[in-house]
BAMAR-779496 format. One record per residue (C-alpha): residue number from 0; x, y, z. Coordinates in nm, 4 decimals, m for minus. Example, Ala and Ser with C-alpha at 12.3 -4.5 7.8 and 13.67 -1.06 7.14 Angstrom:
<recs>
+-----+----------+----------+----------+
!   k !     east !    north !       up !
+-----+----------+----------+----------+
!   0 !   1.2300 !  m0.4500 !   0.7800 !
!   1 !   1.3670 !  m0.1060 !   0.7140 !
+-----+----------+----------+----------+
</recs>
This chain:
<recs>
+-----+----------+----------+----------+
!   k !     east !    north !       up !
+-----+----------+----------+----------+
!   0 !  m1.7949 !   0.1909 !  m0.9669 !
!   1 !  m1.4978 !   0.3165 !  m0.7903 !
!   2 !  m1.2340 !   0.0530 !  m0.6489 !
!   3 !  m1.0178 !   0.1732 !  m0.3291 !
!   4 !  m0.7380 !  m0.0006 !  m0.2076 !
!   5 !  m0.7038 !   0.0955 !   0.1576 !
!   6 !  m0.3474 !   0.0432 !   0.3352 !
!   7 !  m0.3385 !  m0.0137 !   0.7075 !
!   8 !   0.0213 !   0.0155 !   0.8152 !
!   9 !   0.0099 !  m0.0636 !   1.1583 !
!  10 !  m0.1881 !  m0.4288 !   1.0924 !
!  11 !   0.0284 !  m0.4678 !   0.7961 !
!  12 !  m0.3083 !  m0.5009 !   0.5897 !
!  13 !  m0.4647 !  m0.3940 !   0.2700 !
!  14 !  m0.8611 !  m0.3879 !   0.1794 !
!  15 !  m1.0275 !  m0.2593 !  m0.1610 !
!  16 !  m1.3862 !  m0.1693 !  m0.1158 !
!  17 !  m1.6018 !  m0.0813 !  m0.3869 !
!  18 !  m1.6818 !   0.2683 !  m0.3559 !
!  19 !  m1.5486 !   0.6045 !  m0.2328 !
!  20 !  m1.4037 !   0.5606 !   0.1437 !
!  21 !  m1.2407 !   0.3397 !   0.3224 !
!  22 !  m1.3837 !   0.1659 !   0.6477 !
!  23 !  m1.3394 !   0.3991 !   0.9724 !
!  24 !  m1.4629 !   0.3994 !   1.3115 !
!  25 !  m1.7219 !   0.6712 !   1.1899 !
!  26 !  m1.8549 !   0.4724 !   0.8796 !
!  27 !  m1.7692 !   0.1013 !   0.9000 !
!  28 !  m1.7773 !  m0.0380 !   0.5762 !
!  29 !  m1.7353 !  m0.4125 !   0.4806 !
!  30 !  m1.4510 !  m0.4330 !   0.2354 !
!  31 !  m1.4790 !  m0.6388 !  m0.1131 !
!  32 !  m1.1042 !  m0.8019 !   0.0061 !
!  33 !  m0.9000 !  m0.7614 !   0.3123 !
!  34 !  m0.5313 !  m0.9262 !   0.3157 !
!  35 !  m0.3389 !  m0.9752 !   0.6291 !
!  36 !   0.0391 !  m0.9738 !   0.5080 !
!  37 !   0.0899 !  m1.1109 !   0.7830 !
!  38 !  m0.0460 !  m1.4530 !   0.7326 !
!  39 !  m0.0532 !  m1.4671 !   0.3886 !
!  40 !   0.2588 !  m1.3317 !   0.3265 !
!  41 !   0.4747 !  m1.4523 !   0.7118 !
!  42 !   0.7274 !  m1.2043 !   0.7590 !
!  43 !   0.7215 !  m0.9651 !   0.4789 !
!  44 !   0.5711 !  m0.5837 !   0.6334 !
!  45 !   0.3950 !  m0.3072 !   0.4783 !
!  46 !   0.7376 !  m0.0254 !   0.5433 !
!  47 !   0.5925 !   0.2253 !   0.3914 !
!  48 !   0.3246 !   0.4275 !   0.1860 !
!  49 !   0.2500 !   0.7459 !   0.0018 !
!  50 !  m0.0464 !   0.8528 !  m0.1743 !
!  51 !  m0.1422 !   1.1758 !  m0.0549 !
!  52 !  m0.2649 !   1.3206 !   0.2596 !
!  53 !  m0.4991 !   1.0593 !   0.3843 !
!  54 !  m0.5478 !   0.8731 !   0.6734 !
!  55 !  m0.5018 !   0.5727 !   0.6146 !
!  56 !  m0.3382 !   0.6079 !   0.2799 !
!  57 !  m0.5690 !   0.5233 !   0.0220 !
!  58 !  m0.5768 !   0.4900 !  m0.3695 !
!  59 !  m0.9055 !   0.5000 !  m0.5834 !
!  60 !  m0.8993 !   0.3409 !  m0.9036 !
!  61 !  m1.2223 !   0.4356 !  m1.1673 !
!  62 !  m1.3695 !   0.2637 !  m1.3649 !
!  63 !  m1.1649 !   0.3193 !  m1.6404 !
!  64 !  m0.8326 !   0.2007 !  m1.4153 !
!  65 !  m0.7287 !   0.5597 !  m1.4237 !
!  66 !  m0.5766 !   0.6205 !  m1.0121 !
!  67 !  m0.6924 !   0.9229 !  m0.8200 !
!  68 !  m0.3223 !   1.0224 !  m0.7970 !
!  69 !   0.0509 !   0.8495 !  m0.8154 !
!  70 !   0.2225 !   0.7099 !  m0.5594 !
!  71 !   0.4296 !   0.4085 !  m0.3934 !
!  72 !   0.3782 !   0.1125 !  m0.1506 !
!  73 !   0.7050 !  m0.0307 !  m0.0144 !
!  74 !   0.7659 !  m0.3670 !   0.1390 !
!  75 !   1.0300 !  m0.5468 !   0.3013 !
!  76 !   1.1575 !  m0.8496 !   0.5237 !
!  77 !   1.0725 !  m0.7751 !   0.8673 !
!  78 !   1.4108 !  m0.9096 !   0.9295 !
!  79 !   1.5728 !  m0.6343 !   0.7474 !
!  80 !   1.3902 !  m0.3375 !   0.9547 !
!  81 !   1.6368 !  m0.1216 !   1.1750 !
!  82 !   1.3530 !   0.0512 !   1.3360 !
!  83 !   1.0859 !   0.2549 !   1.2173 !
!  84 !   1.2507 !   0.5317 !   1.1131 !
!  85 !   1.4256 !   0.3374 !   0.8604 !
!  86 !   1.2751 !   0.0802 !   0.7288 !
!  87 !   1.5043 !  m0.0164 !   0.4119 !
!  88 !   1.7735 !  m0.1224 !   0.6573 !
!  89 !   1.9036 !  m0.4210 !   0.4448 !
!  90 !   1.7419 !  m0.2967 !   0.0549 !
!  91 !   1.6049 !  m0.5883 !   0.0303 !
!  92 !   1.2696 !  m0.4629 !  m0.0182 !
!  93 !   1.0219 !  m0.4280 !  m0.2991 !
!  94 !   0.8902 !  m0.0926 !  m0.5042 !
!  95 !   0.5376 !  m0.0935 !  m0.6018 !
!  96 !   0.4436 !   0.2218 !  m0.8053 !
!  97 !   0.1627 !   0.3415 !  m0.8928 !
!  98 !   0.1794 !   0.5912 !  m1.2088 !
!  99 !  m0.0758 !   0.8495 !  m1.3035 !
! 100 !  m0.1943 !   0.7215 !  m1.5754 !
! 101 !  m0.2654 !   0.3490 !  m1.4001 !
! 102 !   0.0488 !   0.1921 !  m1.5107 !
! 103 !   0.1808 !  m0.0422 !  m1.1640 !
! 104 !   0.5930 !  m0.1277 !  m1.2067 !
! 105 !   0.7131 !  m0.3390 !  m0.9433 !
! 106 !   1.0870 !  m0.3182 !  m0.9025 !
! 107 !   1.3709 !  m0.3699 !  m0.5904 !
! 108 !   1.6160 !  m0.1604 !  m0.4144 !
! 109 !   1.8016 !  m0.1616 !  m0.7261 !
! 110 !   1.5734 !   0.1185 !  m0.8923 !
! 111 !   1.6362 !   0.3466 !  m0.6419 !
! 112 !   1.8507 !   0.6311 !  m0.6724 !
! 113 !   2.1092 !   0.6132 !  m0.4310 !
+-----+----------+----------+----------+
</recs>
């Protein structure tokens, strides 16, 4: 089976479901994991995300671990947020990447090409 890690800016949540879509208001699903950033992780935010097109961002993983496409998941103090047009006010956040071939790297505002 297909995993897919949904990301839900807005509630600062994330929720893998196993199989090909991610809960909407048109086909409710009942994800395999949800976590709330919010309480599990007080005061760190979802800033921002990019993989693809979709709404809300999503990455599918096969069964092999092999992702549907590359991308990145940023995170930050919500201290450190000038507003939301720029969210890596202080670069104190963290880089989670996602590479084509499955590979995650986590790394900080010091990987970043100024």
């Amino acid at each position: 089976n297909d995993y897919v890690i949904c990301f839900e800016k807005t509630e600062n949540t994330y929720s893998i479901y196993e199989f090909d879509n991610c809960s909407t208001e048109e086909t409710p699903q009942t994800p395999k994991k949800r976590v709330d950033l919010s309480a599990e992780y007080p005061g760190i935010i979802i800033c921002d995300v990019a993989f693809g097109n979709t709404n809300p961002p999503r990455l599918t993983f096969s069964p092999t671990g092999r992702p549907s496409q590359m991308g990145h998941v940023y995170l930050e103090p919500e201290e450190d947020v000038v507003d939301d047009n720029n969210c890596k006010g202080e670069y104190r956040f963290r880089l989670i990447n996602v590479l084509i071939t499955g590979m995650v790297k986590i790394g900080d505002s010091s990987d970043i090409d100024s």
